[in-house]
FIKOLNU-965822 format. One record per residue: residue number from 1; residue in one letter; chain; x, z, y of N, C-alpha, C in turn. Coordinates in steps of 0.1 Angstrom, whole numbers. Atoms other than C-alpha are relative to their C-alpha. Last residue first. Example, Ala and Ser with C-alpha at 12.3 -4.5 7.8 and 13.67 -1.06 7.14 Angstrom:
    nr   rest   kette    n.px    n.pz    n.py   ca.px   ca.pz   ca.py    c.px    c.pz    c.py
     2      s       A      -9       0     -11     137      71     -11      -8       8      11
     1      a       A       9       0     -12     123      78     -45       9       0      12
This chain:
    nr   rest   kette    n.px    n.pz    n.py   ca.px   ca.pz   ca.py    c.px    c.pz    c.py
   193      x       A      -7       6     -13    -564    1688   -1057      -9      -4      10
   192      x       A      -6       9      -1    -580    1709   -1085       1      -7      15
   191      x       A       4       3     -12    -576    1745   -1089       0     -10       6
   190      x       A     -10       7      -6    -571    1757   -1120      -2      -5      11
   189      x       A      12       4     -14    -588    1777   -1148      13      -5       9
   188      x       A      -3      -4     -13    -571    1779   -1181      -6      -4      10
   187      x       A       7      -1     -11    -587    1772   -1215      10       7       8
   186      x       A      -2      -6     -10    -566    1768   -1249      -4      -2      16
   185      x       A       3       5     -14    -574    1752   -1280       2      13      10
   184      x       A     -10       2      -7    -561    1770   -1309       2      -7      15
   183      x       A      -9     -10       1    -587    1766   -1329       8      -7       3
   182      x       A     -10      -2     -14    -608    1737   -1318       6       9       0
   181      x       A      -4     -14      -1    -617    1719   -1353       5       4      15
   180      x       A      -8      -7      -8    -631    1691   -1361      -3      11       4
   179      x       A     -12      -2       1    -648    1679   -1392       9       0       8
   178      x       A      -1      -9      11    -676    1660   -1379      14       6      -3
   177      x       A     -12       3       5    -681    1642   -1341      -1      14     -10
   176      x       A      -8      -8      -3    -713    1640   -1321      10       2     -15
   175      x       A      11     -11       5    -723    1610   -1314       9      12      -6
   174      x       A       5       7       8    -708    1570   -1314     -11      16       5
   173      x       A       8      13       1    -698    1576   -1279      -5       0      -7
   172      x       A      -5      12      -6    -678    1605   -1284      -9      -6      -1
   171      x       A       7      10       3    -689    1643   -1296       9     -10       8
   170      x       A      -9      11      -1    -677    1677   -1298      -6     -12      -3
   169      x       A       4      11       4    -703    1709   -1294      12     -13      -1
   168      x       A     -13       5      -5    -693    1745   -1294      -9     -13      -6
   167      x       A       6      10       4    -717    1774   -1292       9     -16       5
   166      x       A      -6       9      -6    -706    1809   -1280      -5     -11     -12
   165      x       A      -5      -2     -18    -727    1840   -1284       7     -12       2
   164      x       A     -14       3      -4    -741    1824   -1319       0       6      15
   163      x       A      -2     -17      -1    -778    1832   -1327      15       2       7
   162      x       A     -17      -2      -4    -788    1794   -1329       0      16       8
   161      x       A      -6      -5       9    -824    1796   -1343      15       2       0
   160      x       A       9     -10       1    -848    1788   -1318       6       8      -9
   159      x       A      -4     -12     -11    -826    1760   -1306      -4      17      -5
   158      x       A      13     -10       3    -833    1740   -1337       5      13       9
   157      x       A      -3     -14      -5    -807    1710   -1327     -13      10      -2
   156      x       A       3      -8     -16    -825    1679   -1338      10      16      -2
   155      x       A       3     -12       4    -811    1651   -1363      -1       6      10
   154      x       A      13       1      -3    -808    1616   -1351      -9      14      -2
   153      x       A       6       7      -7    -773    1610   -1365     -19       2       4
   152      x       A      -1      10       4    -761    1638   -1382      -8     -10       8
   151      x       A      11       8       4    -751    1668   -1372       1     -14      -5
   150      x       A      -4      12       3    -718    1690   -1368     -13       0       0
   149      x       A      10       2       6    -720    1724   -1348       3     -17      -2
   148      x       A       4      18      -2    -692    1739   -1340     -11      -1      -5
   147      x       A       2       2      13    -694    1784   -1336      -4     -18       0
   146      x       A       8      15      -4    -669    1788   -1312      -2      -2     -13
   145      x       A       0       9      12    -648    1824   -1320     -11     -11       6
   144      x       A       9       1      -2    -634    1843   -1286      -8     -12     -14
   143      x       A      11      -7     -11    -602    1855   -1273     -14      -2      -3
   142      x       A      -9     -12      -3    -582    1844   -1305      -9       9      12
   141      x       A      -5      -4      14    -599    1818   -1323       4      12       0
   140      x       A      11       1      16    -605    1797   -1296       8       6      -9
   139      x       A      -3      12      14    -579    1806   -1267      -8       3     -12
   138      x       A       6      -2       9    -587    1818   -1227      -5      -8     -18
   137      x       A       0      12       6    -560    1817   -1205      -7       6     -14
   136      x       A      -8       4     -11    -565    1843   -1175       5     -14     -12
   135      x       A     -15      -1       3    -593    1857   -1190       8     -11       5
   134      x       A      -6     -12      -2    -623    1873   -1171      12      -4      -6
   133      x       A      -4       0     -12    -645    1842   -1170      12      10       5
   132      x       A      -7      13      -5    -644    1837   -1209       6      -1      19
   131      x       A     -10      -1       8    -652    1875   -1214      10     -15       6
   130      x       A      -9      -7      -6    -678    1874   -1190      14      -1      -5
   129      x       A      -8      10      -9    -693    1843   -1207       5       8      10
   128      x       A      -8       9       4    -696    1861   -1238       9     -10      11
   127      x       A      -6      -8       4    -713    1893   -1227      12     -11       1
   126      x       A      -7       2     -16    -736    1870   -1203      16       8      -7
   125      x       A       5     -17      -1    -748    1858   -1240      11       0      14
   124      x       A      14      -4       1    -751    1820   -1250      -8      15       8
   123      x       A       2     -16       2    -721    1808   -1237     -12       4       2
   122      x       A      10      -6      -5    -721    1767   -1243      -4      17      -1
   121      x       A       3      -6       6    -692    1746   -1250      -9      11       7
   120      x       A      11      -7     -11    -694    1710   -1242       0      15      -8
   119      x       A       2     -18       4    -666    1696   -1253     -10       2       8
   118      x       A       6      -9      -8    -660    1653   -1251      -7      14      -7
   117      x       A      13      -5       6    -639    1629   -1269      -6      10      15
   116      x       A       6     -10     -19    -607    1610   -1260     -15       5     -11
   115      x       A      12       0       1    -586    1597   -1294      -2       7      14
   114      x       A      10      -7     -18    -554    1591   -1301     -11      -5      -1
   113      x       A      11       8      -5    -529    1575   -1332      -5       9       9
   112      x       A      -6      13      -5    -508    1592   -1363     -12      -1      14
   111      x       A      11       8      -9    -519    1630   -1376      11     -13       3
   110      x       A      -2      12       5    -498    1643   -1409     -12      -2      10
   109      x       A       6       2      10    -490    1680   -1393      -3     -13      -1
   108      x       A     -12       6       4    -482    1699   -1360      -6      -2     -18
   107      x       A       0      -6      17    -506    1711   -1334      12      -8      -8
   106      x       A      -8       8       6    -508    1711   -1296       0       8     -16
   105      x       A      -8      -4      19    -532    1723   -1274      13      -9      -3
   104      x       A     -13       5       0    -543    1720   -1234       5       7     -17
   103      x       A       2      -5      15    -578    1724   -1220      15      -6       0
   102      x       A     -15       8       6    -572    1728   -1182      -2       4     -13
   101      x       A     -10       1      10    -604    1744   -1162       8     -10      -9
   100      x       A      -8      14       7    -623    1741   -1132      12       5      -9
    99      x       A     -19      -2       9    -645    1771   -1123       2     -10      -1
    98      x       A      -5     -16      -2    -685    1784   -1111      17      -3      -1
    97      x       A     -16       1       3    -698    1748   -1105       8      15       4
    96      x       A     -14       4     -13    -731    1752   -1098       9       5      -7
    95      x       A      -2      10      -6    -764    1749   -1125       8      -3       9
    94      x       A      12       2     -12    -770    1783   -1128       1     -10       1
    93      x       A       9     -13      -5    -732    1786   -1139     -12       1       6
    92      x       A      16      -6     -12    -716    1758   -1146      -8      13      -8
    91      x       A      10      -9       5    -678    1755   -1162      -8      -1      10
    90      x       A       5     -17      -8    -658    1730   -1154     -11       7      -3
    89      x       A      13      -4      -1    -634    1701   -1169      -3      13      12
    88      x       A       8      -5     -17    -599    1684   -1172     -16       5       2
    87      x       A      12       2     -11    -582    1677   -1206      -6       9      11
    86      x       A      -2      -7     -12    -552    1677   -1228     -12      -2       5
    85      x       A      14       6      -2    -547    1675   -1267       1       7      18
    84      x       A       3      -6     -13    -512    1673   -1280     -15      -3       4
    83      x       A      12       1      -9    -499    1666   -1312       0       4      11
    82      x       A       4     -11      -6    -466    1664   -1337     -14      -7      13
    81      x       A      -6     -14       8    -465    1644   -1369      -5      12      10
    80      x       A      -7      11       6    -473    1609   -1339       5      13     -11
    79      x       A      -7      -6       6    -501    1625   -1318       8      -9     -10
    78      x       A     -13       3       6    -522    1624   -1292       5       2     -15
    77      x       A      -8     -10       4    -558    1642   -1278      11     -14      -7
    76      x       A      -9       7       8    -573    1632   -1250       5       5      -9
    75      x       A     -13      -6      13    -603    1651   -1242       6     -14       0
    74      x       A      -8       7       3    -629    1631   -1219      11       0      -4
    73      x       A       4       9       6    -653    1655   -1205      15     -11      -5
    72      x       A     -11       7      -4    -648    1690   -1208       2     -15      -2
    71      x       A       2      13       3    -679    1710   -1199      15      -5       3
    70      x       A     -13       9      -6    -679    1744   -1202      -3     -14      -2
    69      x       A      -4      11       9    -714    1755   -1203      10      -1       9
    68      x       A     -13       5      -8    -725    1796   -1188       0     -15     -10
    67      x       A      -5      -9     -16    -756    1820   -1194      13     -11       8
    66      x       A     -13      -6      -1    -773    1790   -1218       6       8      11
    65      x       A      -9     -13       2    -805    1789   -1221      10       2      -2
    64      x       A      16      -7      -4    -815    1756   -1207       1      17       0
    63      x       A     -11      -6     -12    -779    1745   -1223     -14       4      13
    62      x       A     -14      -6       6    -800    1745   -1258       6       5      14
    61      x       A       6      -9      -4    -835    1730   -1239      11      16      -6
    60      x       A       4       2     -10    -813    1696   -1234      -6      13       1
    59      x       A     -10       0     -10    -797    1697   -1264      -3       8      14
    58      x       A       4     -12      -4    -828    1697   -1284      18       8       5
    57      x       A      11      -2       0    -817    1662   -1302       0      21       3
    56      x       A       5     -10       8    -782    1658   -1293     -12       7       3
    55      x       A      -6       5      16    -772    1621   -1283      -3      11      -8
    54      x       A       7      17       9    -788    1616   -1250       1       1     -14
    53      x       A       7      -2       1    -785    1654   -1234     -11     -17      -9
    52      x       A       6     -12       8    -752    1654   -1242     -10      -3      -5
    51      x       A       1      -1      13    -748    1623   -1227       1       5      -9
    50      x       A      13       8       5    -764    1634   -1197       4     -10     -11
    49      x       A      16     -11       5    -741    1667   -1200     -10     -12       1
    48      x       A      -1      -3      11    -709    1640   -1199     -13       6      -1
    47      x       A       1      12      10    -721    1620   -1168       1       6     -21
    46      x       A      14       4       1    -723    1652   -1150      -4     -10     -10
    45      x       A       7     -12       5    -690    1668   -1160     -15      -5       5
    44      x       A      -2      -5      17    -669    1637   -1153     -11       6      -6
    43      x       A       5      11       3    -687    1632   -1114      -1      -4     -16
    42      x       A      16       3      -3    -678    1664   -1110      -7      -8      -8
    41      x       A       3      -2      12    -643    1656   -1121     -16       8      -2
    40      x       A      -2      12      14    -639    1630   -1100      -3       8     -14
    39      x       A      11       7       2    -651    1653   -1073      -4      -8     -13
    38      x       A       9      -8       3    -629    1681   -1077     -12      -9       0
    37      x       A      12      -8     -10    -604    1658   -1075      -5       5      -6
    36      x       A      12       7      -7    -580    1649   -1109      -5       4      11
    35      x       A       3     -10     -12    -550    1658   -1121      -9      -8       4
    34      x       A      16      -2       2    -548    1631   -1157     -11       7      12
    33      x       A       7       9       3    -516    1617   -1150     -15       2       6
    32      x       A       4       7     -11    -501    1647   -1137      -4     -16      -1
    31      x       A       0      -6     -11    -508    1671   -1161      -1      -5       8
    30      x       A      14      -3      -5    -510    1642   -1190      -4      11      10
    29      x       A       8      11     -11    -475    1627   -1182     -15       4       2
    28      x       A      -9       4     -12    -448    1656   -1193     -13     -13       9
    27      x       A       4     -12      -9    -473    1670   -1221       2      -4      12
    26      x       A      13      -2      -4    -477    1635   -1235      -2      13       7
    25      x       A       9      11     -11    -444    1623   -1230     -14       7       2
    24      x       A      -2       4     -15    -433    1649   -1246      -3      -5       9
    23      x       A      10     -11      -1    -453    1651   -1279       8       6      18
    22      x       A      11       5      -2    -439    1611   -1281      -8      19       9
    21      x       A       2       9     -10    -405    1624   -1281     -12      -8       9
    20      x       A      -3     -13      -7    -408    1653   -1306      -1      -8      18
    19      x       A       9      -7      -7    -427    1628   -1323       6      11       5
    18      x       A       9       4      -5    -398    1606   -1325     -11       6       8
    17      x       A      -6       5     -19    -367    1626   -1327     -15      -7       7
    16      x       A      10     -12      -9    -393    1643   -1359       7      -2      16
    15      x       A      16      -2      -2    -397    1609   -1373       1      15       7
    14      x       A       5      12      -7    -357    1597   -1367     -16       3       1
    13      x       A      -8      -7     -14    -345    1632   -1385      -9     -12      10
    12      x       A       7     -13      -6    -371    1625   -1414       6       2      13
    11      x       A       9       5      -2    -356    1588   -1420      -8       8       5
    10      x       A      -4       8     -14    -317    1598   -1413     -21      -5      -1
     9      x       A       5      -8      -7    -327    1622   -1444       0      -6      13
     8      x       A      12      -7       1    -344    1598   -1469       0      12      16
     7      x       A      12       8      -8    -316    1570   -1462     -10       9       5
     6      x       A       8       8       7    -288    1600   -1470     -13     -12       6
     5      x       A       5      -6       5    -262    1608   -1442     -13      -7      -9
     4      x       A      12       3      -8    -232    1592   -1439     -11       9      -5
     3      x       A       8      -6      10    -196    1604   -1442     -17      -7       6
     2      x       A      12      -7      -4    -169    1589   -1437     -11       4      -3
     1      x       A      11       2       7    -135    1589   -1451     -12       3       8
């Protein structure tokens, strides 16, 4: 006699072979996919801060005072149940390239589909961007809280009033992006090729 197993469970077993399959691929290809020069990602991290500086009103005098900005341009993030988000950036300091860092998550829950975006996150206090330069993998939520800021199209940043030691921005093309979250994101520095 054989035995089979229900439609409902062969249909769960088959979605988590999948995204367990898919959340592979994407660790297994985005490291050495995505490894970039130090130029290319240069060239990344400029182009992102001038459209920063296009799409968020009082942007521009926001990372003015800032002691440190990561800049990560071009997030990937995955996911089919399970996720992954990977990307390549660098922190400035003074205006020069103090670091290259490896953003790298994974989450688990009803996501489908991919997206690229861009982080700019901005240490307001030297306290803050010690802390970030001092850890060996440095995770939202856990080493250091990012306060996001959502707007709305055309709306200004009120510099004069952001108190926050760290300052977190997410945006794409259209502008800067609502309802996300980077807990759990994870910073490592790195040394690229």
């Amino acid at each position: 006699m054989s035995r089979h197993l229900p439609t409902a469970g062969r249909t769960r077993r088959g979605v988590f072979w999948l995204s367990l399959l898919a959340l592979g691929l994407l660790a297994a290809a985005a490291p050495s996919a995505a490894a970039k020069s130090a130029s290319e990602i240069q060239a990344a991290v400029k182009a992102c801060l001038e459209r920063f500086a296009k799409q968020v009103g009082g942007g521009r005098e926001l990372t003015a005072q800032a002691k440190g900005i990561l800049v990560m341009p071009g997030v990937i993030k995955a996911g089919f149940i399970l996720g992954g988000e990977y990307g390549e950036g660098a922190l400035r300091v003074g205006g020069k390239t103090a670091g290259y860092y490896r953003l790298a998550s994974g989450s688990i829950g009803l996501q489908i589909g991919g997206q690229a975006k861009d982080i700019v996150i901005l240490f307001m206090t030297e306290e803050a961007l010690r802390g970030f330069q001092a850890s060996e993998g440095w995770e939202v939520g856990i080493d250091g809280n990012v306060a996001l800021v959502n707007l709305g199209g055309g709306e200004r940043v009120d510099f004069t009033r952001m108190k926050e030691p760290i300052i977190g921005f997410v945006f794409d093309v259209k502008g800067l992006m609502a309802d996300i979250s980077l807990k759990g994101a994870k910073f490592s520095r790195f040394h690229p090729k």
